[in-house]
N, C-alpha and C positions, 0 to 999 in steps of 0.2 A: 382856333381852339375855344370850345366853348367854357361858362362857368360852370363849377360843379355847384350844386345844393349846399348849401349848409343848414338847412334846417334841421336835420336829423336828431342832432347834440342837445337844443332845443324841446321839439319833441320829447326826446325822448327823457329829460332831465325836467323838464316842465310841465308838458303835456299832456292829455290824458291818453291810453291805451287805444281807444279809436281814432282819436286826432292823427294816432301815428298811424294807425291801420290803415288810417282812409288815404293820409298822404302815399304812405309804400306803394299803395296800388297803383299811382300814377308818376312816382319819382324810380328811375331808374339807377341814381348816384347812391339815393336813401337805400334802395333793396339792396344795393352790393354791400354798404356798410353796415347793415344790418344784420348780412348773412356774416360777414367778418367779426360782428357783437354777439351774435348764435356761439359761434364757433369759441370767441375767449370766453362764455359763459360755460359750455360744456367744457372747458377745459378746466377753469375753477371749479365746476361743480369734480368735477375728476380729483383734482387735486387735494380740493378740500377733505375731503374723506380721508385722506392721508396721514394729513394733522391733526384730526379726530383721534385717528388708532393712537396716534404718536402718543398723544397728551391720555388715552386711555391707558397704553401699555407701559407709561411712566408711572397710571396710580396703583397697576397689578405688580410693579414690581415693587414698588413701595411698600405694598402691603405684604409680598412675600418677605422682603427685607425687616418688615416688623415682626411677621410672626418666625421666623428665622430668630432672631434676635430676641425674642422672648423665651425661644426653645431653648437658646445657648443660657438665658439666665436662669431658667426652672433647670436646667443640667446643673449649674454653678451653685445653686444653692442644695440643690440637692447632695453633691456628691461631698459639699461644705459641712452641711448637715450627719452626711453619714459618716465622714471621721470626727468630727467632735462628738456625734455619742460614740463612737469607739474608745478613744482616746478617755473620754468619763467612764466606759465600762471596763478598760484596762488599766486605770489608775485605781480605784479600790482595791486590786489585788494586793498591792502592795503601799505598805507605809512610808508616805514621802517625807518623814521630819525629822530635820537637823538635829531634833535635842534625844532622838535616840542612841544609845549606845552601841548597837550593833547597827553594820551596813546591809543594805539590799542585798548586796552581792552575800553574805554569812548568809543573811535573812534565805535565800536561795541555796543555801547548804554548799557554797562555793568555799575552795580554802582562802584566806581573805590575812592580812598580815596585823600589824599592830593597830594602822590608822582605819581599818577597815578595806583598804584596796584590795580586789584580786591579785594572789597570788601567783605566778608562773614558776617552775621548779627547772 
């Protein structure tokens, strides 16, 4: 049995790009491990794109997530906003204070008894 080559590792980790070119051409151990270094390259290169999308379609969803989340708060204020000016445009109809003698409920032409309460017959 003979030795195999180790310079490959070498080469290819120290070397310059023709050093190895020139070797490949006359090592038969080198070309096989070579083609075997081809092969897990293309498959990283394969892969890596993958985890590209991954880390992209985590910042598109982020970003729907934010603008989602700003829609629910211009809804929250909004619809906050449109009952309290209700609530301030149905409060001057009527007089809210204690120190009157007649009740809202009179004040409405309601039958109302001595304390001011609605009356039922």
């Amino acid at each position: 049995m003979s030795e195999r080559c180790k310079k490959y590792e070498s080469l290819f980790v120290f070397g310059t790009d023709d050093e190895l070119a020139k070797h490949l051409e006359t090592c038969e151990d080198c070309q096989q491990e070579n083609e075997k270094m081809q092969k897990v390259q293309n498959l990283v290169k394969e892969v890596g794109s993958a985890y590209k999308d991954k880390k992209n379609s985590k910042r598109v969803l982020n970003a729907h997530l934010t603008k989602i989340a700003a829609g629910i708060a211009i809804l929250f204020l909004t619809c906050f906003s449109a009952t309290y000016l209700l609530i301030n445009e149905n409060s001057g109809k009527y007089e809210l204070s204690y120190n009157e003698h007649e009740s809202i409920v009179s004040e409405m032409g309601l039958p109302t008894d001595e304390y001011g309460l609605f009356m039922v017959y």
